[in-house]
C-alpha positions in Angstrom: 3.1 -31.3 10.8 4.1 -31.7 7.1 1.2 -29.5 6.4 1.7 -27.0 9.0 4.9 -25.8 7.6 3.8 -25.2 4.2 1.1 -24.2 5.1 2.8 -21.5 7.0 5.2 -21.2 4.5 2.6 -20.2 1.8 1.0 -17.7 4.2 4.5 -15.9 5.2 4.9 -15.6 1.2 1.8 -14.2 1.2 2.4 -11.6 3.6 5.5 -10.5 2.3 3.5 -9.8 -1.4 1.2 -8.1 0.2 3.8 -5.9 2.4 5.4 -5.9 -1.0 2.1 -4.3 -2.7 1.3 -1.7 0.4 5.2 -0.5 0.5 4.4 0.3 -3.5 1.2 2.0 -3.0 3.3 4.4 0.1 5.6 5.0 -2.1 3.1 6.4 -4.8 1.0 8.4 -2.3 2.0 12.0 -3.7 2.0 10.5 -7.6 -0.7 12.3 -9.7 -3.1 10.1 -11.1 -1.8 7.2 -9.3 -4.3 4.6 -8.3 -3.9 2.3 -5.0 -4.2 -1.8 -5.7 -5.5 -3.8 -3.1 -3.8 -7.6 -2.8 -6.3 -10.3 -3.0 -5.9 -14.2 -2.1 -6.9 -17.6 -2.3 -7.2 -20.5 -0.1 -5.4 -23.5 -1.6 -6.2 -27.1 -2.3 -8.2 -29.4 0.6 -7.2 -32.6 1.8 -11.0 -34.7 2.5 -9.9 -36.9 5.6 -13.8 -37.1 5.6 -16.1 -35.6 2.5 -19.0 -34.1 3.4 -22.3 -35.9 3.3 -20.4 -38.8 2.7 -22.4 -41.9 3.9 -22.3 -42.7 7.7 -24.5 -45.5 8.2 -27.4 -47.2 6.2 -29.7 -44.0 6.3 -27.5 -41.2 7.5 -24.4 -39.2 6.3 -21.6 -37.1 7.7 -23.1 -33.5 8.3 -19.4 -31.4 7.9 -16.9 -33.8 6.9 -13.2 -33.5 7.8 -11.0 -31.2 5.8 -7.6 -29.8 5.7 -6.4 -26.7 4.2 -3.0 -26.2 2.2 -2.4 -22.9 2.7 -3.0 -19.4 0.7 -1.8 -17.9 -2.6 -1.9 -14.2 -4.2 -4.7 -14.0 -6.6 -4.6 -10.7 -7.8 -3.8 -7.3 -7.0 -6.9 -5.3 -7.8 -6.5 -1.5 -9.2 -9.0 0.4 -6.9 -9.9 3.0 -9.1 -11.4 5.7 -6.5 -11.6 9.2 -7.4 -8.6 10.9 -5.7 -8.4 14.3 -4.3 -8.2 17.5 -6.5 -5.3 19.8 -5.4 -5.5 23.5 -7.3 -2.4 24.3 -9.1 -3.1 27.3 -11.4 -1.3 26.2 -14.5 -3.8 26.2 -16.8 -2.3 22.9 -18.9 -3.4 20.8 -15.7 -6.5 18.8 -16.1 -8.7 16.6 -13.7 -11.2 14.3 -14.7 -13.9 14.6 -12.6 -15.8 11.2 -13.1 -14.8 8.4 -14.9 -12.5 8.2 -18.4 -8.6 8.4 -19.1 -6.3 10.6 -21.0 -5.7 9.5 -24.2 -1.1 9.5 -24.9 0.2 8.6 -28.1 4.0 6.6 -26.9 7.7 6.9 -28.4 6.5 3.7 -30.0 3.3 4.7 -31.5 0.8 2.3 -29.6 -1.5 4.6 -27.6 -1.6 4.3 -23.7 -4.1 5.4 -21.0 -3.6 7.5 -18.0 -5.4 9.9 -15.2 -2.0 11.6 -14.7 -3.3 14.9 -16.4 -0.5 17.7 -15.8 0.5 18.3 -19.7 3.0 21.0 -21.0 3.8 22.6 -24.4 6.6 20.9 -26.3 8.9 23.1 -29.0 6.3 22.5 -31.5 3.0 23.9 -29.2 2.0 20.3 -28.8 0.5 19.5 -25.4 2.6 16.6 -24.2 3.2 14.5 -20.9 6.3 15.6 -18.9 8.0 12.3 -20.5 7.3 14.3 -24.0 4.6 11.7 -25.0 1.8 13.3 -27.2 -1.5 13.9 -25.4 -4.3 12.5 -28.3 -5.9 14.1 -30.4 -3.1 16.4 -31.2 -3.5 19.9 -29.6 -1.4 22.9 -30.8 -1.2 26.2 -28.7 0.5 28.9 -31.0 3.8 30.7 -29.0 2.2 33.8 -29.2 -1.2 32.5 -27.3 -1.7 34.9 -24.5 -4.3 32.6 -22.7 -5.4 29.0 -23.2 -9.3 27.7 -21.9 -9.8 24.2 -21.5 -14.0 24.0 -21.1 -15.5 21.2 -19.3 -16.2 19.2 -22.2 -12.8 19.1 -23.4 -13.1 22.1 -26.3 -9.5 24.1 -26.0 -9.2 27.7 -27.0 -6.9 30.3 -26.7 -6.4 34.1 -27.5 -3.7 36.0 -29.8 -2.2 39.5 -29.1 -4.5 42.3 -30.4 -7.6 39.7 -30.5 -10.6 39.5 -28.6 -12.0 36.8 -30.1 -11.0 33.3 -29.0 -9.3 31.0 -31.3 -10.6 26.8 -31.6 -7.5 24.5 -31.2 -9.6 21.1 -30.7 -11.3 19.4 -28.5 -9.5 16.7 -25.9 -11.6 13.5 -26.1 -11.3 10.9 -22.6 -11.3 6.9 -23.6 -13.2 4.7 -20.9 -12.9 0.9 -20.4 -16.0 -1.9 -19.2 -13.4 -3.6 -16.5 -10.5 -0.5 -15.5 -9.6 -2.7 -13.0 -7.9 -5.3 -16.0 -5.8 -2.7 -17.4 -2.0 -3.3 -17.8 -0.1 -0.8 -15.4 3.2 0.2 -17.6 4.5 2.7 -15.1 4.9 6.6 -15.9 1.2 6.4 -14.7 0.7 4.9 -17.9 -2.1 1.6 -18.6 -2.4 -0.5 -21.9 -5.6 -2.4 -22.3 -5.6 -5.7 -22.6 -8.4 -8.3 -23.3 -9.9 -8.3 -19.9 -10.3 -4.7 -19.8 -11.7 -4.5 -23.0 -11.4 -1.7 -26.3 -11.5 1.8 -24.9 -14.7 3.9 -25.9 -13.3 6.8 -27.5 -15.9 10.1 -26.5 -15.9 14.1 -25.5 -15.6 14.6 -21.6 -19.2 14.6 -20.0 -21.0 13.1 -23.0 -23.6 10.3 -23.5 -21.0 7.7 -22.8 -20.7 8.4 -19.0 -17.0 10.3 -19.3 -16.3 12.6 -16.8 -16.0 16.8 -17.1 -12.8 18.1 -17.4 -11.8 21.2 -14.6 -8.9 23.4 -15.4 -6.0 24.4 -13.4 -6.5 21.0 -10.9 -4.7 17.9 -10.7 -6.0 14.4 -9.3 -4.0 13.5 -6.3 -3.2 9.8 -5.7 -6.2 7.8 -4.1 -3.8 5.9 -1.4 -4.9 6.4 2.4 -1.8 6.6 4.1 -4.0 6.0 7.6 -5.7 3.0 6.0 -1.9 1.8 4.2 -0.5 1.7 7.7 -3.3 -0.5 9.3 -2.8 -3.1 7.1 0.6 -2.8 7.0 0.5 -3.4 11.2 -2.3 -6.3 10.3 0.2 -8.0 7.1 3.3 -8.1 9.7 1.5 -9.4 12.8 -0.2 -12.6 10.3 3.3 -12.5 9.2 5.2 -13.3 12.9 1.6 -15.5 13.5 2.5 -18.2 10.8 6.2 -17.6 11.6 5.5 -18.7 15.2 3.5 -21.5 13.3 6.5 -22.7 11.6 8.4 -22.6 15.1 5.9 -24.8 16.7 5.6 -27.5 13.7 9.5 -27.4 14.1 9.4 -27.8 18.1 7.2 -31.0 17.8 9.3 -32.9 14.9 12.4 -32.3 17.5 10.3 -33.8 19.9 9.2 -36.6 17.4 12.5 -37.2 16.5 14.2 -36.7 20.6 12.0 -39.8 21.2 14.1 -42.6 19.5 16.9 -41.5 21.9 
């Protein structure tokens, strides 16, 4: 009965992270760029009453063995890095990556960060920024007096001055891409560091030889949560919730009747 409360125990904790993750992921369902994560766990230690194909007799052994379980832990919470949906916004400084890569934003602090978030606007100096002023990189500048800016699908800005037919080059946007995404270090803001398990970005131009994605104008990504799917395993956390809290109830019922029986 010992083991059937913590047992229980660890899978009520369990639940309650993963309720935890889903009431995150709901909460980010209309976040550009944002990416869903998916809570992942692990059975616990085993107790061998019995191992199995322990010895039996002289010429036979025991064919399953007799083992008890401890419980569950959270492993991870994976980022599930699914293309989300494209919603047309007409602002020209909107960007979707239609494939695989990441933005590249130079921070306050000067370390470089990663993100799919890609509505950018012009800062005092022409500079296409983030809306938290962070710098997109490379630096692009877009003159005041720039009657229309073209992003083309491999990342090559341009734009057009009063009087001009002729389009003016302001750069190219490269995208950065990463072996293992899913190891990335979310900072918020939409924003991911790498970190030794994602592995040193691959710095290349959108739809290259490096397997980036094309760049669209005038779109955003949408956030990849299902709200339909969210909810089902919100229902399926809360009833394996009540389950091992009913668990807990029962392991509690016997010890009263364990201890009722020295009255």
């Amino acid at each position: 009965m010992i083991r059937a409360l913590f047992s229980a125990a660890s899978g009520m904790t369990a639940q309650q992270l993963n309720i935890d993750n889903i009431a995150n992921n709901l909460a980010n369902a209309n976040t550009s760029g944002y990416k869903a994560r998916r809570a992942q766990f692990q059975d616990l230690l085993y107790q061998s009453m019995v191992a199995p194909g322990s010895s039996a007799g002289q010429s036979t052994v025991v064919p399953t063995g007799l083992q008890l379980g401890l419980g569950t832990r959270a492993a991870s919470n994976e980022i599930v890095f699914q293309q989300g949906d494209f919603a047309a916004t007409g602002n020209p400084l909107d960007l979707v990556i239609q494939g695989r890569g990441f933005f590249q934003i130079k921070r306050a602090s000067g370390e470089t960060a990663y993100t799919r978030a890609g509505s950018f606007h012009l800062d005092r100096d022409g500079s296409l920024v983030t809306s938290d002023g962070d710098q997109l990189q490379p630096q692009i500048t877009i003159p005041a007096t720039a009657q229309s800016v073209n992003i083309a699908s491999d990342g090559t800005v341009s734009y057009i001055l009063p009087g001009q037919t002729q389009a003016q080059n302001a750069g190219q946007i490269t995208l950065a891409n990463f072996q293992n995404p899913a190891g990335l270090n979310s900072l918020g803001r939409s924003l991911y560091a790498p970190t030794d398990a994602s592995g040193d970005a691959t710095i290349g131009p959108p739809g290259g030889t490096e397997g980036l994605g094309s760049l669209q104008q005038g779109y955003l990504e949408q956030s990849n949560v299902s709200v339909v799917d969210e909810f089902i395993n919100l229902i399926t956390s809360q009833r394996a919730y009540e389950a091992n809290s009913k668990v807990v109830k029962a392991a509690d019922d016997m010890y009263q009747q364990v201890n009722n029986l020295t009255r």
